[in-house]
N, CA, C and O atoms as CSV, one atom per row, in Angstrom:
chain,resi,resn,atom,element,x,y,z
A,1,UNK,N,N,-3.309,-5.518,1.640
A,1,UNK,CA,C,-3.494,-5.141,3.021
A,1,UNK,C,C,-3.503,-3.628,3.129
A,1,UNK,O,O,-2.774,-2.892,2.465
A,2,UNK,N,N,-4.288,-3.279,3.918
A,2,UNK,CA,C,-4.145,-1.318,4.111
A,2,UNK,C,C,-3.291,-1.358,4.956
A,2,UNK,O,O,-3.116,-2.050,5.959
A,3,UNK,N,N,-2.496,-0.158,4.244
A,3,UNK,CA,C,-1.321,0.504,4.739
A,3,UNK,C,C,-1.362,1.204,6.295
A,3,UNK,O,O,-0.278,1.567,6.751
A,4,UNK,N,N,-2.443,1.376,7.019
A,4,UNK,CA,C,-2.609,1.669,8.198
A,4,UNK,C,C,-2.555,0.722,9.182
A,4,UNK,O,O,-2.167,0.769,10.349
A,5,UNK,N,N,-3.149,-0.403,8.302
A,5,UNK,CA,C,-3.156,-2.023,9.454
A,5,UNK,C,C,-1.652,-2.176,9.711
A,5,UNK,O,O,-1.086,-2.375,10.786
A,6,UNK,N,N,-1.000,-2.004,8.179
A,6,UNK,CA,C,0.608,-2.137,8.296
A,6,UNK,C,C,1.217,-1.157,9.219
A,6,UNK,O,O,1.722,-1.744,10.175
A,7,UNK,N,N,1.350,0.112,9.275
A,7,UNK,CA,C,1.853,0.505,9.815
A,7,UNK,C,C,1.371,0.199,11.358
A,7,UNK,O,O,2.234,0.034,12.220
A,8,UNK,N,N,0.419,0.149,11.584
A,8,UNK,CA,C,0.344,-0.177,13.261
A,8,UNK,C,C,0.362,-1.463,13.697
A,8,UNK,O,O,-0.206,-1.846,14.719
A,9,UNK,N,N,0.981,-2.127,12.973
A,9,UNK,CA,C,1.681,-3.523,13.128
A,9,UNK,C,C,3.187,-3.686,13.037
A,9,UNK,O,O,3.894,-4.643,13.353
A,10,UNK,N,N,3.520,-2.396,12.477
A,10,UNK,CA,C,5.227,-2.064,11.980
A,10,UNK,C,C,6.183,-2.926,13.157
A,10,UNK,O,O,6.792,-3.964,12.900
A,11,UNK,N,N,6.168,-2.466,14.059
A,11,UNK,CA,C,6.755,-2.473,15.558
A,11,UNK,C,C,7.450,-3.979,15.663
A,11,UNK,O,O,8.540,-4.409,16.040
A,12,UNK,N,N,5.931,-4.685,14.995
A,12,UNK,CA,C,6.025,-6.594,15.705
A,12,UNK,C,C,6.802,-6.570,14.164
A,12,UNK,O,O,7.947,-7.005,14.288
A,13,UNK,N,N,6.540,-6.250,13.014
A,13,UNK,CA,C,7.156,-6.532,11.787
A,13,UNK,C,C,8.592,-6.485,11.633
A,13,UNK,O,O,9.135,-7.387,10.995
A,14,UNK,N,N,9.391,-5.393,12.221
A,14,UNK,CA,C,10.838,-4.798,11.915
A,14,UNK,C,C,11.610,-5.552,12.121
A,14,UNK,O,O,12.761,-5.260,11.797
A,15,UNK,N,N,11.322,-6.999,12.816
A,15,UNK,CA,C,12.339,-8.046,13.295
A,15,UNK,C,C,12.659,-8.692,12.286
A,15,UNK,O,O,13.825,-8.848,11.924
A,16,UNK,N,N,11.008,-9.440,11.335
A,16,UNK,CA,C,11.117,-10.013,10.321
A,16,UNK,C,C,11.407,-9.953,9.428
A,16,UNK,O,O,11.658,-10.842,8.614
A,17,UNK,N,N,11.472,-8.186,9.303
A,17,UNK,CA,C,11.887,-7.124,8.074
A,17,UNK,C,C,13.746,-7.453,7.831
A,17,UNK,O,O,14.438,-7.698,6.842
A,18,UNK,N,N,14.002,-7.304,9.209
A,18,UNK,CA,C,15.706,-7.205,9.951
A,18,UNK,C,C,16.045,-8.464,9.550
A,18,UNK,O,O,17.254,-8.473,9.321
A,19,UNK,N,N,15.544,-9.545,9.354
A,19,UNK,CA,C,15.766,-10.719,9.384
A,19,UNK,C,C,16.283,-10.945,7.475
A,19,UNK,O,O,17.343,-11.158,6.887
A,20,UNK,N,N,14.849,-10.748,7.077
A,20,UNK,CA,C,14.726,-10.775,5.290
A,20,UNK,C,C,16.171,-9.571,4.400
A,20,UNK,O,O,16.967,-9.853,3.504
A,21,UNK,N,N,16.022,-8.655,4.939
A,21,UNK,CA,C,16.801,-7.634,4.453
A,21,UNK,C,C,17.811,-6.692,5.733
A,21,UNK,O,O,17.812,-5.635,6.364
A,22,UNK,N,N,18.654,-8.052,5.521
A,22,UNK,CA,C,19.838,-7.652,6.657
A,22,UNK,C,C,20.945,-5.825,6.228
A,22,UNK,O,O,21.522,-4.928,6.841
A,23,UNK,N,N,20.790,-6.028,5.533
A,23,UNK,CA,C,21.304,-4.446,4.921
A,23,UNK,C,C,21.287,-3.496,5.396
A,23,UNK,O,O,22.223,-2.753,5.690
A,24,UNK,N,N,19.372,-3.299,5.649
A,24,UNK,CA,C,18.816,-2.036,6.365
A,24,UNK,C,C,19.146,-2.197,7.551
A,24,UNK,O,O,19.278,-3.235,8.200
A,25,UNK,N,N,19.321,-0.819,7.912
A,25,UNK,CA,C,19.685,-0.654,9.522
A,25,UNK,C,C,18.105,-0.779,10.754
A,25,UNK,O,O,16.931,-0.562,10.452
A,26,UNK,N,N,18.356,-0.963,11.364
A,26,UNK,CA,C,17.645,-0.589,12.863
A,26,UNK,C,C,16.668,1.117,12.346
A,26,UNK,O,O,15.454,1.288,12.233
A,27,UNK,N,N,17.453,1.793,12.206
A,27,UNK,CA,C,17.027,3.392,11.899
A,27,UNK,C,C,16.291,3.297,10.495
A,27,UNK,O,O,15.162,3.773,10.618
A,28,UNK,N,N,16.489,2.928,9.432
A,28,UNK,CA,C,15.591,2.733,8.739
A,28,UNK,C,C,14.926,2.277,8.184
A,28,UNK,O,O,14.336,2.667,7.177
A,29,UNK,N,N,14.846,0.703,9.102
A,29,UNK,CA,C,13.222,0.529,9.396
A,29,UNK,C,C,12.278,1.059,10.430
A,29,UNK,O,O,11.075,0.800,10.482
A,30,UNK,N,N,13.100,2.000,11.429
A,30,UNK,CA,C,12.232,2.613,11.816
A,30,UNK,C,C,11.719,3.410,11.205
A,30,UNK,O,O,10.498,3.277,11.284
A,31,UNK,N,N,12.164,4.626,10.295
A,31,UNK,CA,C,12.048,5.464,9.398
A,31,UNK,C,C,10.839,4.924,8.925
A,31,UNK,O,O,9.728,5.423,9.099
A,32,UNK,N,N,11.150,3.670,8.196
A,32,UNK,CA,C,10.059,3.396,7.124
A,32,UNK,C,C,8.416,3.161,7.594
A,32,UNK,O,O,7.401,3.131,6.899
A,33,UNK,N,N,8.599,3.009,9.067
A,33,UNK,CA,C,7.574,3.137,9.989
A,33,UNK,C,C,6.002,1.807,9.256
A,33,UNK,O,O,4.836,1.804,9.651
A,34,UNK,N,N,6.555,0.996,8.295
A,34,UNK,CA,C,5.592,0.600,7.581
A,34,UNK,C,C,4.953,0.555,6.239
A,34,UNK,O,O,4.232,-0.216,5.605
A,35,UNK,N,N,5.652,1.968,6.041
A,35,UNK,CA,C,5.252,2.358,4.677
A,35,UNK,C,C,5.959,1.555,3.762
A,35,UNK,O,O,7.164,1.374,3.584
A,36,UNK,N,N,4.942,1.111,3.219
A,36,UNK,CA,C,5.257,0.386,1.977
A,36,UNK,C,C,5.923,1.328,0.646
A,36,UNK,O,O,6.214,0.567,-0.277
A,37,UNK,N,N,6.093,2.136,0.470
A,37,UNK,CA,C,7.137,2.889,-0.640
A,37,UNK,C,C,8.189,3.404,0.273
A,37,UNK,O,O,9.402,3.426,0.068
A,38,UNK,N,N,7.796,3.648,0.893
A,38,UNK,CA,C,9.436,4.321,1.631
A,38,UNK,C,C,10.249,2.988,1.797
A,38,UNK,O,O,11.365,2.986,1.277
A,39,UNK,N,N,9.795,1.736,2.521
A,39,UNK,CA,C,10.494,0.541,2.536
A,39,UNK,C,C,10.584,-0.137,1.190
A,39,UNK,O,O,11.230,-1.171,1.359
A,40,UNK,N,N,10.342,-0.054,0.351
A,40,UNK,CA,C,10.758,-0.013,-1.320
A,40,UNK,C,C,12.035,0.532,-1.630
A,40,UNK,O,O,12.961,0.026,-2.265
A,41,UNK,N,N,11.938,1.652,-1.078
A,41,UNK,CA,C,13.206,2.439,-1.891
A,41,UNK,C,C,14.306,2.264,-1.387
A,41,UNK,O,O,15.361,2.128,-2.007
A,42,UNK,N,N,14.042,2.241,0.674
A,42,UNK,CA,C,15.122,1.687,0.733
A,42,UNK,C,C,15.823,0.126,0.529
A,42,UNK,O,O,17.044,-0.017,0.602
A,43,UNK,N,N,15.080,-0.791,0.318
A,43,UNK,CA,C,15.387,-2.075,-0.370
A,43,UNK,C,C,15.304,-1.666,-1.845
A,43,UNK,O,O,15.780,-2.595,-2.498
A,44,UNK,N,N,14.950,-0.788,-2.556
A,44,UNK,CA,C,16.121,-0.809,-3.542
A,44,UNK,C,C,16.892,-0.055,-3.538
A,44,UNK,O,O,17.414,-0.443,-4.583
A,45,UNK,N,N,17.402,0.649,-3.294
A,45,UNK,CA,C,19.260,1.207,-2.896
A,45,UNK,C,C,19.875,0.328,-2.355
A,45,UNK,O,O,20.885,-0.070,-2.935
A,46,UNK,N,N,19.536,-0.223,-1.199
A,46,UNK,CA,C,20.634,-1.054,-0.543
A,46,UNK,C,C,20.649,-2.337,-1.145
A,46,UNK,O,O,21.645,-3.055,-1.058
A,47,UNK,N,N,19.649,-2.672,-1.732
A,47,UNK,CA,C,20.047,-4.418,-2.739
A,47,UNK,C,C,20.410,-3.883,-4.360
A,47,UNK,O,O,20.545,-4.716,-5.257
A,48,UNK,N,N,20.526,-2.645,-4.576
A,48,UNK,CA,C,20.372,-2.274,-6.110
A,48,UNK,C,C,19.648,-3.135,-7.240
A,48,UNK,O,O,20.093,-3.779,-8.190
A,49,UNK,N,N,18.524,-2.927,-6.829
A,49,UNK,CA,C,17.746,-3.618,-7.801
A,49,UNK,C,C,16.500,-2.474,-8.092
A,49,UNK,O,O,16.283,-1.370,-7.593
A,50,UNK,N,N,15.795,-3.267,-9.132
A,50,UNK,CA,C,14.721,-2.275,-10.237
A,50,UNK,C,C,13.906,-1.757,-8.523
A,50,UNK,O,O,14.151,-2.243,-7.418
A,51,UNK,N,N,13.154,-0.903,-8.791
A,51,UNK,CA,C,12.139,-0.193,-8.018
A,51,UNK,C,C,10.397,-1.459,-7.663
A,51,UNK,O,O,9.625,-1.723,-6.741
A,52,UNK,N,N,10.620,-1.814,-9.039
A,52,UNK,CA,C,9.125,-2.903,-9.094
A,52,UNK,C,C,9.659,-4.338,-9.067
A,52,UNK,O,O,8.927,-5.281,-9.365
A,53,UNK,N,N,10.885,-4.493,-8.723
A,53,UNK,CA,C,11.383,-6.012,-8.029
A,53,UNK,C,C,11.410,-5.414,-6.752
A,53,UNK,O,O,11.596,-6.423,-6.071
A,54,UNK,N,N,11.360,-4.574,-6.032
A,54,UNK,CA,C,11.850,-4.180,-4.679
A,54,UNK,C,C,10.173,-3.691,-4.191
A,54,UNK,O,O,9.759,-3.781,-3.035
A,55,UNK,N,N,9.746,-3.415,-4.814
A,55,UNK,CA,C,8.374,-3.112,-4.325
A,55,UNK,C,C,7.441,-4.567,-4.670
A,55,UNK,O,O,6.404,-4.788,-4.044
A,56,UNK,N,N,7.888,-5.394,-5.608
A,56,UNK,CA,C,7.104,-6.898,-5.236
A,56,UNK,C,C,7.715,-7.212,-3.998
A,56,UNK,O,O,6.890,-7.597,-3.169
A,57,UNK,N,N,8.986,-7.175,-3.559
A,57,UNK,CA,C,9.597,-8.160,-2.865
A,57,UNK,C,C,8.961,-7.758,-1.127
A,57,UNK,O,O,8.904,-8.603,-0.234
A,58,UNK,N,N,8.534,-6.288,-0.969
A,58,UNK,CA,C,7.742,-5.323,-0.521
A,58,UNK,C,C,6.380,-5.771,0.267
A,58,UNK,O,O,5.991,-5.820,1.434
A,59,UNK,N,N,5.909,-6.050,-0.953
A,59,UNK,CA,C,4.217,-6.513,-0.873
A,59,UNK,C,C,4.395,-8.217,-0.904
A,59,UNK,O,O,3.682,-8.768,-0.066
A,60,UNK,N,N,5.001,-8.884,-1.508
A,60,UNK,CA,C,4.973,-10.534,-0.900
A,60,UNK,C,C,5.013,-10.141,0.891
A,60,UNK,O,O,4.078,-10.501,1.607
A,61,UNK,N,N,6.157,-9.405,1.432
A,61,UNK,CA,C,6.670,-9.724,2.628
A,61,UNK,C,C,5.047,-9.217,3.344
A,61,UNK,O,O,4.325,-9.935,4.035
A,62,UNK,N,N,4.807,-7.932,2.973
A,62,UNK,CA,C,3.358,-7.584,3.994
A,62,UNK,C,C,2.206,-8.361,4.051
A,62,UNK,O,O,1.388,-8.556,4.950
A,63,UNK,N,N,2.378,-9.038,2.136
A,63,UNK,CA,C,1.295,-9.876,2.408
A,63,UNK,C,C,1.234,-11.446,3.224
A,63,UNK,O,O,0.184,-11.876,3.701
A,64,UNK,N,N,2.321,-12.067,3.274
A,64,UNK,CA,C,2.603,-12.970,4.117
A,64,UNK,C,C,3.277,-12.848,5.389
A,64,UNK,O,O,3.871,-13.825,5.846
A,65,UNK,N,N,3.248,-11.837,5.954
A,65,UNK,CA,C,3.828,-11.540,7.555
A,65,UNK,C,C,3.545,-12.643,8.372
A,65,UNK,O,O,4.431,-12.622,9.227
A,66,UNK,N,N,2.837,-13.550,8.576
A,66,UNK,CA,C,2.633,-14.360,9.389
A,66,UNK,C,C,3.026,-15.435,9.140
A,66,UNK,O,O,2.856,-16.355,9.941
């Protein structure tokens, strides 16, 4: 999916995001505004896991949003 569709879909996403990865706060998923590496990194710090388990876990979620 392009990263622009994502981000201007972010808004309706952050619930489902909030939902999957209870960890992250309110503030940074706003931060992450969509971006798919910035929301990587912070799902991996806050789950401590590898960078490319956190960036699959990343791209499953954008690619199945619905």
């Amino acid at each position: 999916m392009n990263e622009d569709t994502i981000e201007g879909q972010w808004k309706q996403l952050k619930g489902k995001a909030k939902t999957l990865w209870g960890k992250l706060t309110d503030d940074e998923l706003t931060q992450a505004e969509g971006n798919v590496d910035r929301l990587a990194g912070l799902v991996q710090e806050r789950y401590g896991i590898s960078h490319d388990q956190a960036r699959k876990q990343v791209n499953d979620f954008m690619n199945n949003k619905r």
